[in-house]
N, C-alpha and C positions, 0 to 999 in steps of 0.2 A: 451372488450375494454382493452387495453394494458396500464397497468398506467406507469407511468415517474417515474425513481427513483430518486434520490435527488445524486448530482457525488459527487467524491471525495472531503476530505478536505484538501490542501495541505498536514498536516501531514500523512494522510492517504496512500498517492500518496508516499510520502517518504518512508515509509513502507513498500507498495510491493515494491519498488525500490531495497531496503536493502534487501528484501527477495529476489528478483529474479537474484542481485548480488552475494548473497551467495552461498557456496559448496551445495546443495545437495535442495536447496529454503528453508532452517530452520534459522529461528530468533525464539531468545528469550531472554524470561525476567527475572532474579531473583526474587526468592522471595522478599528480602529484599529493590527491586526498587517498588514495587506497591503503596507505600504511595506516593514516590515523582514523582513517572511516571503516575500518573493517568490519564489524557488526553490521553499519549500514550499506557496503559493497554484498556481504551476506547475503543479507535480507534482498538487495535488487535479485539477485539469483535466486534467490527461492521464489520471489513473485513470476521472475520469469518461467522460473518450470512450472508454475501453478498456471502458467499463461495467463497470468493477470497483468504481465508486462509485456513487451516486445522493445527485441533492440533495433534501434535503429541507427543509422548512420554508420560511416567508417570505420572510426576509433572505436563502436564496440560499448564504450562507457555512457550512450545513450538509448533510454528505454522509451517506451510507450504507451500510456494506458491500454490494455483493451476493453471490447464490450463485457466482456467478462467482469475484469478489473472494477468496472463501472458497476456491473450488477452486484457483485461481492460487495461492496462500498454501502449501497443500498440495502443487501441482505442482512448483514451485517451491523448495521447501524444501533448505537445504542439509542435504547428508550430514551425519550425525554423524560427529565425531573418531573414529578407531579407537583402541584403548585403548592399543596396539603404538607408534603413533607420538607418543604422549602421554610413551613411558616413552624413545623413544631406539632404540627395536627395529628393524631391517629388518623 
């Protein structure tokens, strides 16, 4: 039986955004951001265990989009506005 995961949290959804907007899908973090980014240090570990990220490099505090990352992005994606409900229209 195939269990249901729990979707994105908005911030999270921002995240790969940022990632998959970037040169090469690399975001990262300073050291010196971890006390006041905590929510968003969070959220990179959870994408990572979801393997929507990968880390890269040395220091550990950079990630990577993956293909994955990339499709969730797309699966994901909210609707577009209808143009009907922009104007006031039933």
């Amino acid at each position: 039986m195939a269990t249901k995961r729990k979707g994105l949290s908005p911030l999270e959804r921002e995240l790969l955004k940022a990632a998959a907007e970037r040169p090469g899908g690399v975001v990262w973090l300073s050291q010196e951001s971890l006390d006041t980014l905590s929510q968003t240090y969070k959220a990179m570990l959870r994408l990572e265990k979801l393997e929507f990220l990968e880390r890269r490099g040395k220091d550990a505090l950079r990630w990577r989009i993956t293909k994955a990352g990339k499709t969730e992005l797309k699966e994901t994606a909210p609707a577009p506005a209808l143009a009907h409900a922009r104007h006031g229209r039933a």
